[in-house]
C-alpha positions in Angstrom: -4.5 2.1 19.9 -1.2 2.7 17.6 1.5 4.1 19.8 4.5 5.8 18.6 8.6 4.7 18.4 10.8 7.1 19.1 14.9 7.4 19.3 17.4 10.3 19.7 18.2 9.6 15.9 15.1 11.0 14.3 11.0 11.9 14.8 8.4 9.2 16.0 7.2 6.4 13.3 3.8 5.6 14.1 3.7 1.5 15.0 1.1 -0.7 14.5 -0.2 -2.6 11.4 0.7 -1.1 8.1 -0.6 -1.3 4.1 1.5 -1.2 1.4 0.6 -0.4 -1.8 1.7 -1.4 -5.6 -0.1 0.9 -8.2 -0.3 -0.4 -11.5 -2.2 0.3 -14.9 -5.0 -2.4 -14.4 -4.2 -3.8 -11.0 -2.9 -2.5 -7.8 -1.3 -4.8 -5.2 -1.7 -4.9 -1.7 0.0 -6.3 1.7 0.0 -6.0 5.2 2.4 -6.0 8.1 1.8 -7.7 11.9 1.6 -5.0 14.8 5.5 -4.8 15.3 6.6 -4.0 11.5 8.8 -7.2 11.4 6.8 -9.1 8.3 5.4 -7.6 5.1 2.8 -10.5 4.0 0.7 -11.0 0.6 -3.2 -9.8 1.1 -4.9 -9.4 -2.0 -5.1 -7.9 -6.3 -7.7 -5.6 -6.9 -8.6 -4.7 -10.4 -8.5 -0.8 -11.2 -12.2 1.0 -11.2 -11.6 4.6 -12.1 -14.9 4.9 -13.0 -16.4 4.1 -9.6 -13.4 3.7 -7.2 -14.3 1.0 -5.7 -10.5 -0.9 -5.7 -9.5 2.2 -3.6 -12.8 2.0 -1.3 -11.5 -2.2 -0.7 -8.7 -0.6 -0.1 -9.7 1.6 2.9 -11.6 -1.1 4.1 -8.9 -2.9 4.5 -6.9 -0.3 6.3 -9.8 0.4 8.7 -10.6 -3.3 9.1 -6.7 -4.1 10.2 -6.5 -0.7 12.1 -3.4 0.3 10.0 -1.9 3.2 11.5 0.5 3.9 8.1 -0.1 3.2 4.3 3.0 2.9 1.8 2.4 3.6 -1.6 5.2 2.6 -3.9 6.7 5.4 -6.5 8.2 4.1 -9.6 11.4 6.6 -9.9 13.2 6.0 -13.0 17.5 4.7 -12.3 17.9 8.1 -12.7 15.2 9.2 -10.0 13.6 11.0 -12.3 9.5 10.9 -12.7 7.4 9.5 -15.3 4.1 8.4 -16.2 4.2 6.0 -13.7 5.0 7.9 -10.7 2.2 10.6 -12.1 0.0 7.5 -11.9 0.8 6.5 -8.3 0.8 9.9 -6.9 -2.8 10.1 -8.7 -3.6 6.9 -6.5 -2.2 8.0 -2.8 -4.5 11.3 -3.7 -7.3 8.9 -4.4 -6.6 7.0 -1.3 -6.5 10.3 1.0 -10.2 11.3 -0.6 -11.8 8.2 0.1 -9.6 8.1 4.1 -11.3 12.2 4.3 -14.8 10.8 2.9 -15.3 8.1 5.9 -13.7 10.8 8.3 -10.3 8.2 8.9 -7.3 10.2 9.5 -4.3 7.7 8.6 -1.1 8.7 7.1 0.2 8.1 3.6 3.8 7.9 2.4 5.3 7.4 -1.2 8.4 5.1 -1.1 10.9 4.8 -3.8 9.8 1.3 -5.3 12.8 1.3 -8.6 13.0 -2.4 -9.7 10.1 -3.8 -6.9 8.2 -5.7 -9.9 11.3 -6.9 -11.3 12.2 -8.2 -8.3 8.9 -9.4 -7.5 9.2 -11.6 -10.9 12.4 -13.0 -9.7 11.5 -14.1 -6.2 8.2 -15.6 -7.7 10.6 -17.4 -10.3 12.7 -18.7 -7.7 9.4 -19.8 -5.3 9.4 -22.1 -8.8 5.8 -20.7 -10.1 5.3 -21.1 -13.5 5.9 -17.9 -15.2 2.6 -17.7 -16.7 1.1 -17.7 -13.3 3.1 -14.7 -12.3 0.4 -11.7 -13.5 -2.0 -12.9 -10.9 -0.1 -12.6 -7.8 2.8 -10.3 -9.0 1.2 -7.0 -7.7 0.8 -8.9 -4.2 4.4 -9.5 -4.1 5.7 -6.0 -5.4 3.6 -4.5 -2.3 5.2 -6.5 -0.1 9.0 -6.0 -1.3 7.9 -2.3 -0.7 6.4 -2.3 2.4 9.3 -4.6 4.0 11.5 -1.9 2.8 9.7 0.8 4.4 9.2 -1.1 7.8 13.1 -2.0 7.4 13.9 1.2 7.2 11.9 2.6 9.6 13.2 0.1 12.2 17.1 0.8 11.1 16.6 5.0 11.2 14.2 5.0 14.0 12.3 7.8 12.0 9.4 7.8 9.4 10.3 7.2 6.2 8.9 8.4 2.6 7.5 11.4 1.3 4.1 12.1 3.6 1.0 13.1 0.9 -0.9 16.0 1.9 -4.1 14.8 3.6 -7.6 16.4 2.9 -10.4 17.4 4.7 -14.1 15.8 4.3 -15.1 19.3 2.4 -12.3 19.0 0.5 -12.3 15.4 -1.0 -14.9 14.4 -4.1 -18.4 13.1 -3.3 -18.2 9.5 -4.5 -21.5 8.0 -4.0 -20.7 4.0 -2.5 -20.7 1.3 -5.3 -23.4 -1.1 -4.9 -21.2 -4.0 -6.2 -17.2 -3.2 -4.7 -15.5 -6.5 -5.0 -12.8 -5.9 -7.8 -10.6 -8.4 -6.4 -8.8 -10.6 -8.4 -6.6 -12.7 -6.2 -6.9 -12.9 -2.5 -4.0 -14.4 -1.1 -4.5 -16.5 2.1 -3.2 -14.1 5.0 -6.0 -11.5 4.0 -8.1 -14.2 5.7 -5.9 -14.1 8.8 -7.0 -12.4 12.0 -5.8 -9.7 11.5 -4.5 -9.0 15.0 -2.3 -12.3 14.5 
């Protein structure tokens, strides 16, 4: 079971395995953390289902399967930290997220995280791993969650308080009936730690 970290400077951060999260139009990137929040790691690209909801039902899955005790979903602030269509999208998504945690009765929190420039520097640490950049669409999304979730588990560990902007939960009664998928597997790349135990 999760425990808590706690420090005269600021409120409890829960510990444990974390998800972070990269929203995008067609894809949405994930990654995962080891129990002590020192390493944000590459797990998988699901395609977008908004139809059926079955990338955010992996999703959960995956956060149930790992026992995440925190999920970080990445907002795409303008330089100016103003909103667009883009944040409106990922705020759309950690909603999504909370309906499906309320559905299957998982009560897990959610935090949006500024994410300004996390694909672009995504491209460039993929550029300077040497991959070819027409190679970069597949895996891209993977790496954008991880720069966001190290920088939420960074900070965490330098404040030693939560970080982000907690999304309202939901109750059961409260989140949309989505009747299960028979076919969920809208994954695109799965990297090679989302076949790690994920205790290690």
């Amino acid at each position: 079971m999760a425990s808590d970290a706690a420090g005269p400077a600021g409120t409890p951060y829960p510990v444990g395995p974390k998800l972070g999260v990269d929203v995008g139009e067609v894809r949405v990137g994930l990654a995962g953390c080891d129990r002590d929040g020192m390493l944000a790691t590459p797990i998988r690209t699901l395609k977008r289902d908004r139809r059926k909801n079955s990338d955010v039902r992996i999703l959960v899955r995956e956060a149930l399967e790992r026992g995440a005790v925190q999920i970080f979903v990445g907002l795409p602030r303008k330089l100016d930290g103003q909103e667009g269509a883009s944040a409106e999208m990922a705020r759309s998504y950690a909603d999504r997220i909370l309906d499906e945690l309320a559905r299957v009765s998982l009560e897990l929190p959610v935090h949006l995280v500024d994410e300004r420039l996390s694909t672009v520097s995504a491209h460039r640490s993929l550029h300077l791993a040497g991959l070819d950049s027409r190679k970069h669409r597949m895996v891209v999304d993977q790496v954008a969650a991880v720069e966001i979730l190290q920088h939420a588990i960074d900070m965490q560990r330098s404040r030693i308080r939560d970080v982000g902007d907690p999304v309202p939960g939901r109750t059961a009664e409260q989140a949309p009936n989505l009747s299960p998928s028979p076919n969920e597997e809208p994954v695109i790349e799965q990297s090679q730690s989302s076949r790690r135990n994920p205790e290690s």
